[in-house]
KOLTI-938858 format. One record per residue (C-alpha): x, y, z; residue in one letter. Coordinates in steps of 0.1 Angstrom, whole numbers, padded with zeros to 4 digits, always signed. Each point is the difference from the previous one (the first is absolute). Layout:
<nodes>
XYZA ...
</nodes>
This chain:
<nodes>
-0175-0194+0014X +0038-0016+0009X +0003-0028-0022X +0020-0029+0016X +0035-0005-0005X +0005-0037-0026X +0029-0019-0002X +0007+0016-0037X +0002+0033+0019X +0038-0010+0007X +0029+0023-0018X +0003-0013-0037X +0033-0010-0013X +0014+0025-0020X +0024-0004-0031X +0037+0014+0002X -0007+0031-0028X -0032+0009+0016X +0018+0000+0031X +0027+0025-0011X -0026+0023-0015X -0021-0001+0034X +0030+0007+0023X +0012+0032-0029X -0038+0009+0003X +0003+0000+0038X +0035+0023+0000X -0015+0022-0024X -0032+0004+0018X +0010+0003+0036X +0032+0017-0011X -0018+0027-0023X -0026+0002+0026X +0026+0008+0027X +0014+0024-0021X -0031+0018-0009X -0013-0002+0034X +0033+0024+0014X -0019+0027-0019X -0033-0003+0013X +0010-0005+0036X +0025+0032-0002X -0034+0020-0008X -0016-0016+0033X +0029+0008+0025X +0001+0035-0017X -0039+0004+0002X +0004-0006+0039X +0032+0017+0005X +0013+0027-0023X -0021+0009-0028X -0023+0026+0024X +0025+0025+0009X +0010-0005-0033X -0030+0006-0026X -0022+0013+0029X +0015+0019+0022X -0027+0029+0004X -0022-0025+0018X -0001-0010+0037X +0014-0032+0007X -0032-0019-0001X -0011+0021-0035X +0033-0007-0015X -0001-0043+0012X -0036+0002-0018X +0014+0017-0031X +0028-0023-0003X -0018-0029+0005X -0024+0017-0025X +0027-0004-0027X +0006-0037+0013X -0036-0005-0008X -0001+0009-0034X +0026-0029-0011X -0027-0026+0011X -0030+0020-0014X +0017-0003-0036X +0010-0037+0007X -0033-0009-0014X +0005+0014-0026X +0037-0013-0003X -0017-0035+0007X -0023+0005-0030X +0021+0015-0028X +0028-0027+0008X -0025-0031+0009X -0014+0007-0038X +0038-0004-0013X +0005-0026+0018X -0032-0023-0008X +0008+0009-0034X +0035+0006-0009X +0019-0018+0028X +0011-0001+0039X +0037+0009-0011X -0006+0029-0018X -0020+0015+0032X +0028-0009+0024X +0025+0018-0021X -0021+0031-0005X -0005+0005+0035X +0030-0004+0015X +0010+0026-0028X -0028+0024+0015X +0005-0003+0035X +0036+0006-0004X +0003+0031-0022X -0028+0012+0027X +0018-0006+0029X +0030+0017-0014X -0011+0029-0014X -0015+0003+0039X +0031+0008+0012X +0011+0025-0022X -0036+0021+0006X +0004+0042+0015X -0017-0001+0034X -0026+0026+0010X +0026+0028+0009X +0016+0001-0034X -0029-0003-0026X -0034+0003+0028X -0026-0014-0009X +0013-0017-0032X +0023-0022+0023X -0035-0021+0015X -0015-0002-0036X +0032-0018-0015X +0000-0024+0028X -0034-0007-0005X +0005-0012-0036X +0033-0016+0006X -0024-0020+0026X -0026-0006-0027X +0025-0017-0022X +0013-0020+0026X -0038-0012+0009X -0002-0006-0036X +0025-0028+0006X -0007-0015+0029X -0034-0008-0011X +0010-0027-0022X +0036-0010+0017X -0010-0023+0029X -0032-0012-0024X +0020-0008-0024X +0029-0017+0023X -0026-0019+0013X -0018-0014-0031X +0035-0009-0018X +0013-0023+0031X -0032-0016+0004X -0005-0009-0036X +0040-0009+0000X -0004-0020+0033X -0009-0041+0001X -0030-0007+0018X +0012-0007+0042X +0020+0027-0004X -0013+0030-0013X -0011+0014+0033X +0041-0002+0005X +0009+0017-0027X -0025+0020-0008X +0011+0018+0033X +0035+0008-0014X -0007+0029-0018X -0016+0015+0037X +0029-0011+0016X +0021+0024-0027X -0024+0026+0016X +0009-0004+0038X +0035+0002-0013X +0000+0031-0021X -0018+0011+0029X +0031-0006+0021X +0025+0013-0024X -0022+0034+0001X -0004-0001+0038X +0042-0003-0001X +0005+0026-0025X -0023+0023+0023X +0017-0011+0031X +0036+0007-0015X -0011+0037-0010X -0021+0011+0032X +0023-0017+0029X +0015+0027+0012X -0019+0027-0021X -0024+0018+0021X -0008+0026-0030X +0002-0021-0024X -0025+0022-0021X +0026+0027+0004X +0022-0019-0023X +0002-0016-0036X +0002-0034+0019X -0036-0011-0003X +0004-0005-0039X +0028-0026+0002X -0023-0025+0003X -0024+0009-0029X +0032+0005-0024X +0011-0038+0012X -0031-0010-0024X +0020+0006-0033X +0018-0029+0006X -0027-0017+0018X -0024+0006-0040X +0031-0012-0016X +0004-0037+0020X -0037-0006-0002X -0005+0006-0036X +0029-0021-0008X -0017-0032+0022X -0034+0004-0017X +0012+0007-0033X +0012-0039+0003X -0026-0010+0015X -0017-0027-0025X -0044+0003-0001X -0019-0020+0025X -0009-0036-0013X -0041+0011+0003X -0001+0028-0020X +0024-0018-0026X -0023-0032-0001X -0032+0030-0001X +0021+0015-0032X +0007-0031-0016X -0037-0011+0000X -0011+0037-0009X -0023+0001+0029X +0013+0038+0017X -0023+0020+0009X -0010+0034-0021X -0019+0016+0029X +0019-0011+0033X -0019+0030+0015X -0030-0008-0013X -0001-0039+0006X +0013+0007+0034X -0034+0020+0005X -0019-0019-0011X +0008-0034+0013X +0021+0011+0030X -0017+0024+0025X -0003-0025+0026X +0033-0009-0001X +0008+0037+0001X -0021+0004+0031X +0021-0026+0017X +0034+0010-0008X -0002+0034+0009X -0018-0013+0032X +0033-0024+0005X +0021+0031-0005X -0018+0023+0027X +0023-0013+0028X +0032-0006-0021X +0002+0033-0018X -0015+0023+0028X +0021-0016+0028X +0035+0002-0020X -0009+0039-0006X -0016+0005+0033X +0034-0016+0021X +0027+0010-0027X -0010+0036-0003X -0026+0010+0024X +0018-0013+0028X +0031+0007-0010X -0014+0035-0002X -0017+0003+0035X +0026-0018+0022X +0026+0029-0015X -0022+0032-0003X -0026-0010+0026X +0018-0021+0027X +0034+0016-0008X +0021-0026-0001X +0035+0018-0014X +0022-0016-0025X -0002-0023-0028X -0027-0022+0020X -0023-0001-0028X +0028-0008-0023X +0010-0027+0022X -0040-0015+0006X -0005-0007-0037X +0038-0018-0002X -0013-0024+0028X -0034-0005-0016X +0011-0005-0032X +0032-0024+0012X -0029-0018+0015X -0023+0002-0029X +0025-0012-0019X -0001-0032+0017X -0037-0002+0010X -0008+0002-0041X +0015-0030-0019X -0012-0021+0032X -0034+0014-0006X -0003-0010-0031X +0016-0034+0008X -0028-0005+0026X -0026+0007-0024X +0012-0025-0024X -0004-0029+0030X -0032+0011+0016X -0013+0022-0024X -0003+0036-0010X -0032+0014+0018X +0006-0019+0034X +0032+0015+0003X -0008+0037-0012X -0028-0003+0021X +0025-0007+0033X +0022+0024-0005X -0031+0026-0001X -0008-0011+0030X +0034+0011+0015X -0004+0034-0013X -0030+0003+0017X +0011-0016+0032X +0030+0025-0002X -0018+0031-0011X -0010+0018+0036X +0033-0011+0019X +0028+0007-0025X -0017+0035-0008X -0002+0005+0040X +0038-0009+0004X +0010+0023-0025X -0022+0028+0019X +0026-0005+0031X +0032+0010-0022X +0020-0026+0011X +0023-0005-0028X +0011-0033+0002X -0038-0012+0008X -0013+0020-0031X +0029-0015-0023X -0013-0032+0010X -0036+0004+0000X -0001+0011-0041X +0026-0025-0008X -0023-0032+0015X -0033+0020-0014X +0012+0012-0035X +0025-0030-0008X -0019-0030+0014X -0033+0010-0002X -0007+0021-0025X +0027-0012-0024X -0009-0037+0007X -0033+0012-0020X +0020+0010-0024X +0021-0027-0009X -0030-0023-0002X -0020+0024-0021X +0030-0007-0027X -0020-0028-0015X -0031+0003+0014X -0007+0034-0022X +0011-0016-0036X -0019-0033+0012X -0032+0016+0006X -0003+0009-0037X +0002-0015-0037X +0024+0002-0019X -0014+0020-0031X -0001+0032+0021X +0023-0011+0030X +0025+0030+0001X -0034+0025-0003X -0016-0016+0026X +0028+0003+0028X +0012+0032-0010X -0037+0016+0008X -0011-0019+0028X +0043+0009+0015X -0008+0037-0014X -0033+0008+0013X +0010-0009+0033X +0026+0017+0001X -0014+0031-0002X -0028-0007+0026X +0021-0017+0023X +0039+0006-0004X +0002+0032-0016X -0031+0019+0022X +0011-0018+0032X +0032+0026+0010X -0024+0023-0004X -0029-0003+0019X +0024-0016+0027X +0021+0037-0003X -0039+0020+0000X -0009-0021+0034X +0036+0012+0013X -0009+0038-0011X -0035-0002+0014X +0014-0016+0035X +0021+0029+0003X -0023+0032-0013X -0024-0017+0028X +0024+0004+0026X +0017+0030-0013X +0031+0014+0025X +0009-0038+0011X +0028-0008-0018X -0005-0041+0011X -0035+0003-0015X +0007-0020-0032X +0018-0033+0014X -0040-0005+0010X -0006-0003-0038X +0009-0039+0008X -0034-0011+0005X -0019+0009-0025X +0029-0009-0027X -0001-0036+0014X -0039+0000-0005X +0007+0007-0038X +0025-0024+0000X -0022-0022+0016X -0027+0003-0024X +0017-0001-0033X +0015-0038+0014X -0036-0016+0014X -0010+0016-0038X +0028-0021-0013X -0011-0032+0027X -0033+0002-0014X +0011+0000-0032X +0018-0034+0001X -0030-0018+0010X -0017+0006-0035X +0032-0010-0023X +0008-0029-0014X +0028-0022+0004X +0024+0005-0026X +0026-0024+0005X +0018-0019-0031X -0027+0010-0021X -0001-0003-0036X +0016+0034-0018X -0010-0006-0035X -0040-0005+0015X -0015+0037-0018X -0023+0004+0033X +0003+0016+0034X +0003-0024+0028X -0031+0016+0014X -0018-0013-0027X +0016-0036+0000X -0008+0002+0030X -0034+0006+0000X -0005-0025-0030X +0011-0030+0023X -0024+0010+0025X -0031-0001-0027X +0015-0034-0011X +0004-0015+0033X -0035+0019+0008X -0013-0022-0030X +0012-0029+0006X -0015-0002+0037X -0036+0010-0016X -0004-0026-0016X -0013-0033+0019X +0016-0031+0001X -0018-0032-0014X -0001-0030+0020X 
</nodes>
């Protein structure tokens, strides 16, 4: 189904206003992304390191990973729902207002995080806050990076919106780093960190953190689509609706696309981070350190991503850099079985920044570009949502189950769980040929039209019964 690149593909010139108010779109995108993004990635370092003595500590050390993990869970199982509420607000009222509201969420969330009673002052009340606290942050996050997505791709000229589509994910590797820093300033050198206060300095950061972001979105002027859709009266009163109806194979597709992404970023940032520390035993802030290097690298790997997908193409190039997730899957999860430090710090910096973050900085346009524009914001926020919960937010999981199963099957061995490896990669594995497979039935997306109502699946398919047509019928000599 890739369509051929034409000379009108080129980058379009773009005038001087429309050029201010892409490059303020960008800042306030990848910046309020970044921002937002600190909070979410505090709650996966503290899923894989801290929140188990603290809000479980009655369980066994596999027991209280799974329960912890549990409550990382349950942020991507309300995404969906998050993706829904918002992608209806935004098909309707606007992409602004949505960006604003959930930085606003996510924030207060993250905050009030840090200011919860653990399980030794209030019992069993402690776990039950943090689980809604989570909720509300899953809220958010289901229509952030959809939302990010839609507004720079819409914003962007045609040639260059894989480019800068993918700046609002590079804001996301970097409030990655800046939470992976924050971490790494409050555990180096703190053994017992749980001991102490310390582990809420970096939830309390986020009051200034909601304060920055809401000030860039607020400015933020509405995407040129959904104004040009307003002008012309043409939103959509159902998003939902017409997104069911008209959009289920374009559904299918991206939450196939997203199998390999959004599983391998949880799988290597907290499942790994989780078994090379409690399993392997590597001590000190290694895990801290791991996602710093991935994301640095990430951070690079994105924007070039999405500039590679604006020369040869979206699906060509999401569809390589699966294939490098799968070619890395068995031998980066067998280096970090050896606890070599160095060799595993490597291992999920090349795996989670190149490979599975090159998917994600080419998935910046490609999601928004897969569907119309009357129901746009809808469309990506489900098809995001959905899988995250059956890929990203299940993955730590199962991966921490296989680990407690490994062990209660060689129970008095205290190595027994570093041989949890091979069956994690085999997830891994699967989720990314899910994802390979997946690529092979979408449709080239590139420079499309973003005022055309339909799906590209069923442009797509439209050109086929044309051309189909035209070749049926004979030729007179």
């Amino acid at each position: 189904m890739t369509h051929a690149r034409s000379p009108s593909d080129t980058a379009e010139p773009v005038d001087p206003q429309v050029k201010k108010d892409l490059h303020r779109a960008a800042w306030a995108c990848s910046l309020g992304s970044a921002l937002e993004y600190y909070d979410f990635a505090l709650y996966t370092l503290a899923s894989a390191l801290i929140f188990g003595p603290l809000f479980f500590p009655e369980q066994t050390r596999a027991m209280s990973l799974i329960a912890s993990f549990g409550t990382y869970f349950l942020g991507f199982a309300i995404r969906p729902l998050g993706g829904v509420l918002f992608g209806m607000i935004g098909d309707r009222v606007g992409r602004k207002f949505v960006l604003s509201a959930t930085v606003l969420l996510m924030g207060v969330s993250s905050t009030l995080i840090g200011a919860l009673p653990t399980f030794h002052q209030v019992g069993y009340l402690a776990p039950v806050l943090l689980v809604v606290l989570r909720l509300l942050q899953g809220l958010g996050a289901g229509a952030e990076q959809a939302g990010a997505a839609v507004m720079m791709t819409e914003y962007a000229p045609k040639g260059r919106r894989g480019f800068y589509a993918a700046l609002p994910f590079l804001g996301i590797q970097l409030g990655t780093i800046m939470a992976a820093l924050v971490y790494f300033l409050v555990v180096s050198g703190n053994d017992n960190i749980t001991q102490t206060n310390l582990w809420r300095v970096p939830f309390f950061i986020s009051v200034v953190i909601v304060a920055l972001g809401l000030y860039m979105r607020l400015k933020l002027k509405e995407s040129p689509t959904f104004v040009r859709l307003k002008a012309l009266k043409r939103e959509c009163a159902n998003p939902l609706k017409s997104a069911m109806q008209h959009s289920k194979p374009t559904l299918l597709l991206g939450i196939g696309l997203r199998l390999a992404e959004n599983g391998g970023s949880s799988i290597y940032q907290a499942l790994a981070v989780s078994y090379i520390v409690g399993v392997v035993g590597l001590k000190g802030p290694v895990g801290v350190l791991t996602l710093i290097c991935a994301a640095s690298l990430g951070a690079l790997t994105v924007p070039i991503a999405g500039k590679l997908s604006d020369r040869f193409g979206r699906v060509v190039v999401y569809r390589a850099f699966a294939l490098l997730q799968l070619a890395l899957a068995f031998p980066v999860w067998w280096v970090l079985s050896l606890g070599n430090i160095v060799a595993s710090i490597v291992a999920i910096s090349i795996a989670l920044g190149i490979g599975t973050w090159g998917m994600f900085g080419t998935q910046a346009a490609l999601m928004p570009e897969l569907f119309g524009s009357r129901h746009r914001y809808m469309g990506v926020s489900i098809a995001r949502e959905v899988s995250a919960v059956i890929a990203g937010g299940i993955a730590p999981m199962i991966g921490a189950g296989i680990i407690a199963v490994v062990m209660a099957t060689h129970e008095g061995d205290s190595n027994a769980g570093i041989g949890a490896w091979v069956p994690i990669a085999c997830y891994l594995a699967l989720l990314t040929a899910t994802t390979l497979y997946t690529t092979f039935k979408t449709p080239e997306t590139l420079n499309r039209d973003l005022d055309e109502p339909r799906d590209a699946w069923e442009v797509a398919k439209a050109d086929e019964a044309v051309k189909a047509h035209h070749h049926a019928i004979p030729v007179r000599h």
